[in-house]
One Martini backbone bead per residue (centre of mass of N, CA, C, O) as a GRO file, in nm:
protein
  420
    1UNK     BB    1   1.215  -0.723  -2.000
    2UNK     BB    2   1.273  -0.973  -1.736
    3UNK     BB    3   1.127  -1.236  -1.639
    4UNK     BB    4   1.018  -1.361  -1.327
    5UNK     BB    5   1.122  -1.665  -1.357
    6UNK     BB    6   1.275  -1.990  -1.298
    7UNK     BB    7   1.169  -2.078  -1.556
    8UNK     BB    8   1.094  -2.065  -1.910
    9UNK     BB    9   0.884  -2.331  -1.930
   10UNK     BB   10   0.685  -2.351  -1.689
   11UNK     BB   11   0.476  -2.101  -1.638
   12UNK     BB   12   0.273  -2.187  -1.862
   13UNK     BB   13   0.241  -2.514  -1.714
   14UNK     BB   14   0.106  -2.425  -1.466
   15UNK     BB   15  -0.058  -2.406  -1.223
   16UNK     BB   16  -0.356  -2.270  -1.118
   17UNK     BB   17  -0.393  -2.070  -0.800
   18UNK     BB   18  -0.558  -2.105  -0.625
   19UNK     BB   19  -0.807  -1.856  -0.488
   20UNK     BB   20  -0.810  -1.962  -0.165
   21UNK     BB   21  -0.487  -1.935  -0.135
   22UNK     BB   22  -0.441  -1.647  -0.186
   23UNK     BB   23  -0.647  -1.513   0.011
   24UNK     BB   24  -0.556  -1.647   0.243
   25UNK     BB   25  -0.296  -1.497   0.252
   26UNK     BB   26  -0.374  -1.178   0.206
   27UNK     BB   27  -0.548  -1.186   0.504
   28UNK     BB   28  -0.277  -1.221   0.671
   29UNK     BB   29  -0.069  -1.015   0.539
   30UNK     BB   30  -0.237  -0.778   0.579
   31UNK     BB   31  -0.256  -0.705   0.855
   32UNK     BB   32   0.048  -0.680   0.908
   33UNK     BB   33   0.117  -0.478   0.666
   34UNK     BB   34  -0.062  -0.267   0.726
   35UNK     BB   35   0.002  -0.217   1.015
   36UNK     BB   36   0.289  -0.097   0.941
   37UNK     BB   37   0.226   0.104   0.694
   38UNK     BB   38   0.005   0.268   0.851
   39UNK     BB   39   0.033   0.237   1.190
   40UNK     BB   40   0.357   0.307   1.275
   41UNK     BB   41   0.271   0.622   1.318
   42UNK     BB   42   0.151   0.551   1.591
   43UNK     BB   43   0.353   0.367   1.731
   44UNK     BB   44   0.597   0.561   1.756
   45UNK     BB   45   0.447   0.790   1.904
   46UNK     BB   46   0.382   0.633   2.167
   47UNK     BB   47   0.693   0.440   2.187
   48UNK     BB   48   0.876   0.731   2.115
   49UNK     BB   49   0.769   1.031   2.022
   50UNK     BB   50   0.703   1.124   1.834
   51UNK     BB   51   0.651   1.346   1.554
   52UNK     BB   52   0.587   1.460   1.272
   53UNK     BB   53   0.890   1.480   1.149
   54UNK     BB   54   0.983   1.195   1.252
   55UNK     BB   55   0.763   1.051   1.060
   56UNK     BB   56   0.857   1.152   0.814
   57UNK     BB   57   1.121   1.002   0.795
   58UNK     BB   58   1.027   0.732   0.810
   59UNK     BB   59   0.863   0.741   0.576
   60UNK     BB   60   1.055   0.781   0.351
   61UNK     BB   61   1.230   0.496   0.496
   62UNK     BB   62   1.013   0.326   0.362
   63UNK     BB   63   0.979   0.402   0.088
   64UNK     BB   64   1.275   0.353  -0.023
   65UNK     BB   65   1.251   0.025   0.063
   66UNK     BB   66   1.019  -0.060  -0.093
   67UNK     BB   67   1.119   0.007  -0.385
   68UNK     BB   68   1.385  -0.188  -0.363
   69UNK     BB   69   1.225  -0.434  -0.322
   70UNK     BB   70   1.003  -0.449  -0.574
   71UNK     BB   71   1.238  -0.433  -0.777
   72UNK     BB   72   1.429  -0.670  -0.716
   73UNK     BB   73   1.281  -0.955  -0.749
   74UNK     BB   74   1.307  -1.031  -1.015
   75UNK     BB   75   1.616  -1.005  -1.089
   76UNK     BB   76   1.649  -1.215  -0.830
   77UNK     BB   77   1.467  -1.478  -0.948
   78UNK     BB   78   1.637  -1.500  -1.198
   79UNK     BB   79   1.923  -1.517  -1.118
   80UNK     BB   80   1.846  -1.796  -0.945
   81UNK     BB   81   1.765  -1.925  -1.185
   82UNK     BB   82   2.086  -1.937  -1.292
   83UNK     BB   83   2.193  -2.148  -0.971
   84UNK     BB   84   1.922  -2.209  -0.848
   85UNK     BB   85   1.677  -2.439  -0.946
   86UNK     BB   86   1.532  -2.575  -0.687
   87UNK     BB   87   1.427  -2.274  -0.662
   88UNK     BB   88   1.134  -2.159  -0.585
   89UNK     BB   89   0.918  -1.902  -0.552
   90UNK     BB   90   0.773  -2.044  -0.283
   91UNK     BB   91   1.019  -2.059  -0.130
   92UNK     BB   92   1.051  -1.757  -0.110
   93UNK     BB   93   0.815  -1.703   0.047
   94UNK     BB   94   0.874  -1.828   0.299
   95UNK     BB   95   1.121  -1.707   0.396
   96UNK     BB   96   0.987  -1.431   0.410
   97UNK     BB   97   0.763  -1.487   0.638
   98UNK     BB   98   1.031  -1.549   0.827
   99UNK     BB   99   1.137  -1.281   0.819
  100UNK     BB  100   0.872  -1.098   0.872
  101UNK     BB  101   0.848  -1.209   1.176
  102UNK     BB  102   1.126  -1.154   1.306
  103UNK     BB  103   1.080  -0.835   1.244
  104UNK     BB  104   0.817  -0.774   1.421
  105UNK     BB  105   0.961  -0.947   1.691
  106UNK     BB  106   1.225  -0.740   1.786
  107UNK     BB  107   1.106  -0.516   1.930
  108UNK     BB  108   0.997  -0.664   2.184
  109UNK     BB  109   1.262  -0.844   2.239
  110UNK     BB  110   1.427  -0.609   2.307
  111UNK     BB  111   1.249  -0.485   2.540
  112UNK     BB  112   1.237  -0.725   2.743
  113UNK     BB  113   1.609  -0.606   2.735
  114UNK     BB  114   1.513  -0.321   2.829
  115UNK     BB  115   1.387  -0.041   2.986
  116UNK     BB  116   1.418   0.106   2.699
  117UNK     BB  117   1.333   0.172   2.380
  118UNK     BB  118   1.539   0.236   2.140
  119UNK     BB  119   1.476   0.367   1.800
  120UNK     BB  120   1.631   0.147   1.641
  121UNK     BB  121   1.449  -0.124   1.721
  122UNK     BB  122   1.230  -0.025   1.531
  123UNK     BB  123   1.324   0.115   1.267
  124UNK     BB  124   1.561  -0.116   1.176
  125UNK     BB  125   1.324  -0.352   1.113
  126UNK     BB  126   1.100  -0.163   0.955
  127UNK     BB  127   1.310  -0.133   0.693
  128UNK     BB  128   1.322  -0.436   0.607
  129UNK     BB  129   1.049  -0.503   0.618
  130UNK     BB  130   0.953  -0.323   0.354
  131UNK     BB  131   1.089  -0.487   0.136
  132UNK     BB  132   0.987  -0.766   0.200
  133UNK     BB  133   0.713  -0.664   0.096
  134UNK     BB  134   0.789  -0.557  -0.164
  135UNK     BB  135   0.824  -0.853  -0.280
  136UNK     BB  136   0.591  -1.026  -0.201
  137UNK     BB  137   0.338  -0.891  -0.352
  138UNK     BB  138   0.425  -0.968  -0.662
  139UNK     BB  139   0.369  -1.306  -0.617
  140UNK     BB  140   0.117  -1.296  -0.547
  141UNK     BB  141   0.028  -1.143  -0.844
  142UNK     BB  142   0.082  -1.370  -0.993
  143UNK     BB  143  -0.099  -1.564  -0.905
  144UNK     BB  144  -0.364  -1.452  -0.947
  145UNK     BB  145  -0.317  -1.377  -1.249
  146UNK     BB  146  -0.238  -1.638  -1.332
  147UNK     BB  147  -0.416  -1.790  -1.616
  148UNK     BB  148  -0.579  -1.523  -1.637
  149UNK     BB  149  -0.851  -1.386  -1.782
  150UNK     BB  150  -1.077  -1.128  -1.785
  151UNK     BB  151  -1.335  -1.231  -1.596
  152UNK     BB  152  -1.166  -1.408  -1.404
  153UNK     BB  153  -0.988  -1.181  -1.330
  154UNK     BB  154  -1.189  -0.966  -1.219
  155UNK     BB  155  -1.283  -1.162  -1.009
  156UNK     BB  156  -1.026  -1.191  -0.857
  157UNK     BB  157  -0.940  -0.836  -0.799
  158UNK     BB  158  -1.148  -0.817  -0.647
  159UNK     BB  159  -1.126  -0.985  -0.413
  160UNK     BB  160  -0.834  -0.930  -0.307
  161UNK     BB  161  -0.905  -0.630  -0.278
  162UNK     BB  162  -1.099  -0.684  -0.059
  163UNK     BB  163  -0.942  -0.883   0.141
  164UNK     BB  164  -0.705  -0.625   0.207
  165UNK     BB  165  -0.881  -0.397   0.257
  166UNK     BB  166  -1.031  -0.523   0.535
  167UNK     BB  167  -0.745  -0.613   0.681
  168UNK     BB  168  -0.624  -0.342   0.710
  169UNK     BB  169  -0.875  -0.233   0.893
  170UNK     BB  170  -0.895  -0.446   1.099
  171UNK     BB  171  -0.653  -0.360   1.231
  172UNK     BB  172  -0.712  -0.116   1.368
  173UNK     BB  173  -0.887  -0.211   1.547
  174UNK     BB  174  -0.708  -0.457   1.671
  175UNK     BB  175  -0.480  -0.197   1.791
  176UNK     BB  176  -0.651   0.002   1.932
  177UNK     BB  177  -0.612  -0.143   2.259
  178UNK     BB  178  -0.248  -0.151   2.219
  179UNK     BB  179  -0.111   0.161   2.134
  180UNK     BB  180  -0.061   0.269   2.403
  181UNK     BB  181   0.044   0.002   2.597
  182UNK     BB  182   0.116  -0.219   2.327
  183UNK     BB  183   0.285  -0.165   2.063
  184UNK     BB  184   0.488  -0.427   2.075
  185UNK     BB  185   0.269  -0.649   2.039
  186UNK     BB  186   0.125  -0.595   1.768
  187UNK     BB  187   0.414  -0.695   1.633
  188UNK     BB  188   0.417  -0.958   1.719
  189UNK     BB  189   0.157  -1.028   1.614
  190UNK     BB  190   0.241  -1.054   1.342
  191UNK     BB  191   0.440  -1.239   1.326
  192UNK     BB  192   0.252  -1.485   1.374
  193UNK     BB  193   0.103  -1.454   1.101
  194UNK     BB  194   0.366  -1.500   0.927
  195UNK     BB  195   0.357  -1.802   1.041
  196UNK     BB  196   0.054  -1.873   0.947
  197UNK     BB  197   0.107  -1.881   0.644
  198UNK     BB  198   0.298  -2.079   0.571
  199UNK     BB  199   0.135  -2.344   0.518
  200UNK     BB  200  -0.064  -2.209   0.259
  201UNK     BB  201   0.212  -2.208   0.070
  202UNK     BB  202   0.169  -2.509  -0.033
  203UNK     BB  203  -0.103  -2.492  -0.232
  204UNK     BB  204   0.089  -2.354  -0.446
  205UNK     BB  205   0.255  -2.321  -0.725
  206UNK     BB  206   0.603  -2.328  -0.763
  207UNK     BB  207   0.498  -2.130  -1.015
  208UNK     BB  208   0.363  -1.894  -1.179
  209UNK     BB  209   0.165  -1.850  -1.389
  210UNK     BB  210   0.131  -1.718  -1.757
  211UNK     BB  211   0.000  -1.578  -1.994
  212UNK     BB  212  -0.168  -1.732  -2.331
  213UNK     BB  213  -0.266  -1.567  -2.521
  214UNK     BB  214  -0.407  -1.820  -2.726
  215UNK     BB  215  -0.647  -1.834  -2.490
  216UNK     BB  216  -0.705  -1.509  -2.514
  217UNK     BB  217  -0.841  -1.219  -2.569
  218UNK     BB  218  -0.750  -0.937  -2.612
  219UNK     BB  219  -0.676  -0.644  -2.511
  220UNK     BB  220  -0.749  -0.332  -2.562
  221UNK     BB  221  -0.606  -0.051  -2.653
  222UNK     BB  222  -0.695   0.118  -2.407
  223UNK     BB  223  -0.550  -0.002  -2.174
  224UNK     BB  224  -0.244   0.101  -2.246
  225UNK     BB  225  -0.370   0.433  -2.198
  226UNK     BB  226  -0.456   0.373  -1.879
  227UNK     BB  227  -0.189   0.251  -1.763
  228UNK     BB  228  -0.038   0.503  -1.796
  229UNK     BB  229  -0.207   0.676  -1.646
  230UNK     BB  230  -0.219   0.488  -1.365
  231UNK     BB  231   0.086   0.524  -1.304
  232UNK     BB  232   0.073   0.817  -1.206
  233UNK     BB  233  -0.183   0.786  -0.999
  234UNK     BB  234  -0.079   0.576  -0.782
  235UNK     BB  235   0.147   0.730  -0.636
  236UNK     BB  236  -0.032   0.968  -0.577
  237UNK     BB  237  -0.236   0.784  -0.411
  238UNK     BB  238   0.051   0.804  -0.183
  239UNK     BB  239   0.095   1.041  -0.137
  240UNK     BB  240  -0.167   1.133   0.006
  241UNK     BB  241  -0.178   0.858   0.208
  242UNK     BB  242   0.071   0.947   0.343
  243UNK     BB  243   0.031   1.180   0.446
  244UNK     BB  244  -0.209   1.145   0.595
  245UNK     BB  245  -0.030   0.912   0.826
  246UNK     BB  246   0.124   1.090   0.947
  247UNK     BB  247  -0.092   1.372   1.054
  248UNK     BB  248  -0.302   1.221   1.217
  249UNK     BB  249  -0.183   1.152   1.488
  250UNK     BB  250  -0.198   1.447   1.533
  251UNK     BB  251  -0.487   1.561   1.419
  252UNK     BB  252  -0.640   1.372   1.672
  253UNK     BB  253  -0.507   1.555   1.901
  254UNK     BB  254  -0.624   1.794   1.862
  255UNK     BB  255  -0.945   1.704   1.832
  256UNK     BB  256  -0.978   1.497   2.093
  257UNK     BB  257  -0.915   1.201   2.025
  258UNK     BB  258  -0.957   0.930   2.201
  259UNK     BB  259  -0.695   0.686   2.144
  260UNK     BB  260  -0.881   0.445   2.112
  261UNK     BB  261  -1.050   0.640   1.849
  262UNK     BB  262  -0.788   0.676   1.643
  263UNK     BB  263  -0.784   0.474   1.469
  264UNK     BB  264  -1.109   0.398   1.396
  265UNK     BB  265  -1.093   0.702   1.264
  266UNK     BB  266  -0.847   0.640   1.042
  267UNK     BB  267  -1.035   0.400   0.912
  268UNK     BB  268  -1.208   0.477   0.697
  269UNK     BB  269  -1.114   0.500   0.437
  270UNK     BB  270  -1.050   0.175   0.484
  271UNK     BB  271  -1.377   0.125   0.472
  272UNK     BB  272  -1.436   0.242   0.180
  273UNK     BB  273  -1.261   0.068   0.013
  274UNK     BB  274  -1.392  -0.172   0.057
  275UNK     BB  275  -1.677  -0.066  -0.127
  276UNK     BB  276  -1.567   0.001  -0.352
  277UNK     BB  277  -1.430  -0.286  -0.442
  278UNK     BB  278  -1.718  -0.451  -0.456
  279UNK     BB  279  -1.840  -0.249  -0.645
  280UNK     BB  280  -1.636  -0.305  -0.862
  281UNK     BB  281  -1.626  -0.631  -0.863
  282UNK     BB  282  -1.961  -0.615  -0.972
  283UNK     BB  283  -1.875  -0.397  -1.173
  284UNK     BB  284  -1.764  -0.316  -1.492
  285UNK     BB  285  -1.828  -0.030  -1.652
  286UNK     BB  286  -1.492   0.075  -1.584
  287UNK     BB  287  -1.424  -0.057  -1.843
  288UNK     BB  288  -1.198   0.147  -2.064
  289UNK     BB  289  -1.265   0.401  -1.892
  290UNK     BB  290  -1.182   0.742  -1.808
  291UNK     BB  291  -1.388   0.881  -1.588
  292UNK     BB  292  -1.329   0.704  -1.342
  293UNK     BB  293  -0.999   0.823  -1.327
  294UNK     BB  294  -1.108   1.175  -1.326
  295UNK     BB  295  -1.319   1.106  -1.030
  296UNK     BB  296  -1.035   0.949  -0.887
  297UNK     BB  297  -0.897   1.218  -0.836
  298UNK     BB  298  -1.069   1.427  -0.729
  299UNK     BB  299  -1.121   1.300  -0.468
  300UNK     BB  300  -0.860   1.315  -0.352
  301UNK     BB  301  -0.805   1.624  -0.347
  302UNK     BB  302  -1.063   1.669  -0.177
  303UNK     BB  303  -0.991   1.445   0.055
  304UNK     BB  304  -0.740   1.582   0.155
  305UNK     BB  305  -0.767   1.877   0.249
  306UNK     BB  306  -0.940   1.812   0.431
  307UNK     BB  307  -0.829   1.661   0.635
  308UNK     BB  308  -0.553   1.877   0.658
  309UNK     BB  309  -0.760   2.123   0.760
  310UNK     BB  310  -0.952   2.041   0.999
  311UNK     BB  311  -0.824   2.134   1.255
  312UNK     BB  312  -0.767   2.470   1.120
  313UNK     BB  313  -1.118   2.519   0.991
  314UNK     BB  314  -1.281   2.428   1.225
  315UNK     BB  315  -1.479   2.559   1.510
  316UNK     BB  316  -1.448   2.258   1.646
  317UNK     BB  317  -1.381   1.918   1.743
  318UNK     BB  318  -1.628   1.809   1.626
  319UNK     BB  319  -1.621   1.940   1.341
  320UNK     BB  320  -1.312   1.799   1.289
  321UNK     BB  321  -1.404   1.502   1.292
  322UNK     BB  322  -1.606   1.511   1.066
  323UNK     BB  323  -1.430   1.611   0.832
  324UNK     BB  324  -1.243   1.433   0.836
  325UNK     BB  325  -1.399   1.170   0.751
  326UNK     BB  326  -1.512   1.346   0.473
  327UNK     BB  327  -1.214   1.325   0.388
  328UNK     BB  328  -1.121   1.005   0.404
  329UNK     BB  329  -1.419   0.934   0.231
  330UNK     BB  330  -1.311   1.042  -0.040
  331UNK     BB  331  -1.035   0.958  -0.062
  332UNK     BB  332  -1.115   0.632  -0.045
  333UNK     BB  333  -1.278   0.651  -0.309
  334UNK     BB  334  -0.987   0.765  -0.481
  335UNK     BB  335  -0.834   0.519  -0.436
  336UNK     BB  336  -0.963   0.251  -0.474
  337UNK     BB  337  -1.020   0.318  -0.818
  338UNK     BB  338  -0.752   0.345  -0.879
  339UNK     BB  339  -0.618   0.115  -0.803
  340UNK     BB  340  -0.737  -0.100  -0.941
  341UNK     BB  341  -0.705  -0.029  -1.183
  342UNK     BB  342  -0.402  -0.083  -1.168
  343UNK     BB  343  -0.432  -0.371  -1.149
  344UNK     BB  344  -0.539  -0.451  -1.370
  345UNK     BB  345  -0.386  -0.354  -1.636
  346UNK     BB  346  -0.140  -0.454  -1.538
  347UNK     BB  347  -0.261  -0.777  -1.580
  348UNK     BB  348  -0.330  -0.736  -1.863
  349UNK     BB  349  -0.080  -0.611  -2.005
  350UNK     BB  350   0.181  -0.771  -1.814
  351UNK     BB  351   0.140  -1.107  -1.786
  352UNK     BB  352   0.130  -1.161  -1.466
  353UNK     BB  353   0.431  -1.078  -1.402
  354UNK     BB  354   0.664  -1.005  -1.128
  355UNK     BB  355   0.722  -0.736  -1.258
  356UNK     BB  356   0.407  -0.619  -1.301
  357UNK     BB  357   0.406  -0.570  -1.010
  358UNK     BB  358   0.644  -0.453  -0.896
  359UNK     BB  359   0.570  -0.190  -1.038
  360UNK     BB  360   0.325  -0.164  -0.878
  361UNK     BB  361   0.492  -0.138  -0.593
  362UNK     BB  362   0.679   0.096  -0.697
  363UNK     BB  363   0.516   0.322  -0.702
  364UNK     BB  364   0.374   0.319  -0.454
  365UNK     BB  365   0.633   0.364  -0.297
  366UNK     BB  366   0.679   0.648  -0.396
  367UNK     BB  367   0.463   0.765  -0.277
  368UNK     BB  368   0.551   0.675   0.056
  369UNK     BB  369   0.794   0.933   0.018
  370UNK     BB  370   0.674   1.198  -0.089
  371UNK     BB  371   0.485   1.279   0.136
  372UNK     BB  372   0.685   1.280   0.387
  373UNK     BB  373   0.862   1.507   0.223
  374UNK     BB  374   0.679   1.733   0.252
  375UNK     BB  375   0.616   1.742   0.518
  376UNK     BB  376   0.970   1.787   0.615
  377UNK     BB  377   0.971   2.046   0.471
  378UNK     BB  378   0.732   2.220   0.602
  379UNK     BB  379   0.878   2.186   0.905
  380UNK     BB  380   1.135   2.334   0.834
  381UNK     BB  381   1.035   2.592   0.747
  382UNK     BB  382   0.897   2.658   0.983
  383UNK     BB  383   1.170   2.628   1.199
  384UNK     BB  384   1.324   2.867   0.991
  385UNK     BB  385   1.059   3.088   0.970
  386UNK     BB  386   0.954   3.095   0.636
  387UNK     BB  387   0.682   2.986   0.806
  388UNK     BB  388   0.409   2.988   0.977
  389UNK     BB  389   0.323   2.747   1.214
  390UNK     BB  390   0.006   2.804   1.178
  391UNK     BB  391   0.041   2.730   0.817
  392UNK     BB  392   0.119   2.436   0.801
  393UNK     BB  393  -0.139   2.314   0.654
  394UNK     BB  394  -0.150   2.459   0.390
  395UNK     BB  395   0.083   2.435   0.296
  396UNK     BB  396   0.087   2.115   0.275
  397UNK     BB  397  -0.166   2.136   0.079
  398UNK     BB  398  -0.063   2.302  -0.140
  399UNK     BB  399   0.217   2.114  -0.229
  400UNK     BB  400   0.043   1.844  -0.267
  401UNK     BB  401  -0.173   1.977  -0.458
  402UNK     BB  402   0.052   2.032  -0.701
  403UNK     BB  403   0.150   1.785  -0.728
  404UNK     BB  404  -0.091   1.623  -0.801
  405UNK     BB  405  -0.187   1.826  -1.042
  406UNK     BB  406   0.044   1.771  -1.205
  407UNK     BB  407   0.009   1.440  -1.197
  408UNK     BB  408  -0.279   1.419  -1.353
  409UNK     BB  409  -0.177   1.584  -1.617
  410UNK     BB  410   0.008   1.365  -1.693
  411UNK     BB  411  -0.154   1.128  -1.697
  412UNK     BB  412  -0.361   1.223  -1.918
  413UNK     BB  413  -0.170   1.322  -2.147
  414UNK     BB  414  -0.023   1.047  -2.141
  415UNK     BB  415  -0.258   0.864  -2.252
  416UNK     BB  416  -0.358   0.999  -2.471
  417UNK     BB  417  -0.090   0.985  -2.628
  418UNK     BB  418  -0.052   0.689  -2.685
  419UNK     BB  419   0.061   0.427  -2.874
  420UNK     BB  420  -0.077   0.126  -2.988
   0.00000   0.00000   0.00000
């Protein structure tokens, strides 16, 4: 596989990201793209009246979009680097984020020149932005990676964990107030986040630096059967957490919880997610080892059922708010040490090179995809008279739940399997 980096002798000899300047791209750059990967289908329910399956549609076409950005950054950032070598990869981030900003606020200023929004003008902006996000994060994992190695690398990535994962969290908060009455006001918003952050990149060194492998002692031989396992684990754990935000919408609504109160709610698992990478952070004793992978699968599994089941097996609504809550918290536990771990040895084994992210982002968006589509056989079912209307929840968690165990089953197979 060809490194994506724009020179080939440069990246070795750059100097290393600070770590500042990188926390700092991604505490305002997850904002908005949280807001928008998370949040968008409240904002489409609010300002086009989505319902489930419209959103689950929306979903799919934004993992498609993700996983194209994603896998296409290397080997585009390659042609670029031997057609045009004054072209630096910071300048491509620069590029993004003015791009990012475009995208953000194109469906507000469509709105202010139209008595009611098109479905168009909120979708095909936010289907672009989608994958200008997917090229995006394997760049900044990149810095953050580059020239880093053990002790100082784990301290990185539990940093940048904390500061994106508390970002987006954050995200639902302050849209609050704003996801009824000016969901586009939300977009414009982000917008201008992506415009600020534009100063931010050139802190960074013109190119990622690459590691060394003889200055750093090599990384155990079981990581590399680590990564194999959570590489089939990361998608997993979007897969159940884009069903999760597909349903959530409606499910808030069932449950009768007031609109202001709705993504605060839905914010749960991204507030235990933040805990979770802190401690994780701190704590170092899951390196290398396999049981915290094994029961952060069991966690996924057991905290999406709870929420998807939460509104159709509570006995009233408020003891369906506080299972979804139970089950949010659940799978929040259980997504958050995936991920680390996937960017960990991702990280660790992959040279902290372009396409090492990549692969990483690429992994992300195919869960993306993978739940919307169920939620959408699931609905599709349903109209078609094949199952039950009352019955759809159960439906969805058996669907899901088949996949995610097979899924499991696959990465523990795979990881133990590999020969190293």
């Amino acid at each position: 596989m060809p490194t994506a980096t724009i020179s080939p002798s440069s990246p070795s000899r750059a100097s290393v990201a600070p770590l500042w300047a990188v926390l700092a791209i991604t505490l305002i750059g997850s904002l908005g793209t949280g807001a928008v990967t998370n949040g968008v289908f409240f904002l489409a329910k609010s300002g086009l009246n989505f319902d489930t399956a419209q959103n689950a549609q929306l979903g799919i076409l934004l993992g498609l979009t993700y996983i194209a950005g994603a896998l296409a950054i290397g080997p585009a950032l390659l042609r670029l680097a031997r057609h045009a070598s004054a072209i630096s990869t910071r300048a491509v981030l620069v590029a993004l984020h003015a791009v990012l900003a475009l995208l953000a606020t194109t469906p507000w200023l469509i709105n202010a020149t139209t008595s009611s929004l098109p479905g168009w003008a909120l979708v095909v902006p936010i289907a672009i932005y989608m994958p200008a996000t997917g090229a995006l994060w394997p760049i900044v994992e990149s810095h953050l990676a580059g020239g880093r190695r053990g002790v100082p690398l784990r301290r990185a990535i539990g940093r940048f964990n904390i500061i994106w994962s508390s970002a987006v969290a954050a995200s639902y908060w302050l849209m609050a107030p704003l996801v009824e009455s000016a969901p586009l006001t939300v977009l414009a918003g982000l917008g201008a986040l992506h415009l600020a952050t534009i100063p931010l990149l050139f802190a960074l060194p013109r190119e990622p630096r690459k590691h060394v492998d003889d200055e750093h002692e090599p990384h155990p031989p079981v990581y590399a059967r680590l990564l194999a396992a959570v590489r089939i684990l990361l998608p997993t754990s979007y897969l159940l957490s884009s069903t999760i935000n597909v349903v959530l919408p409606t499910a808030v609504n069932r449950l009768a919880v007031p609109t202001e109160w709705q993504t605060p709610v839905a914010s749960t698992y991204l507030v235990v997610r933040v805990l979770v990478f802190a401690g994780m952070e701190r704590w170092h004793g899951w390196h290398g080892r396999w049981w915290p992978v094994v029961v952060a699968a069991a966690f996924m599994l057991v905290g999406t059922a709870l929420t998807v089941l939460s509104p159709a097996i509570a006995p009233t609504p408020s003891a369906g708010v506080a299972l979804l809550m139970v089950g949010l918290a659940t799978f929040g536990i259980g997504m958050s040490a995936t991920y680390c771990a996937a960017l960990y040895y991702a990280m660790e084994v992959g040279a902290a090179e372009v396409n090492a992210g990549g692969t990483h982002e690429a992994l992300i968006g195919i869960g993306y995809t993978l739940g919307p589509a169920g939620i959408l056989a699931v609905s599709m079912a349903a109209d078609r008279g094949l199952i039950d209307p009352g019955s759809s929840d159960a439906a969805l968690a058996l669907l899901v739940g088949v996949m995610a165990l097979a899924a499991v089953a696959v990465a523990i197979g795979r990881g133990k399997a590999r020969k190293v």
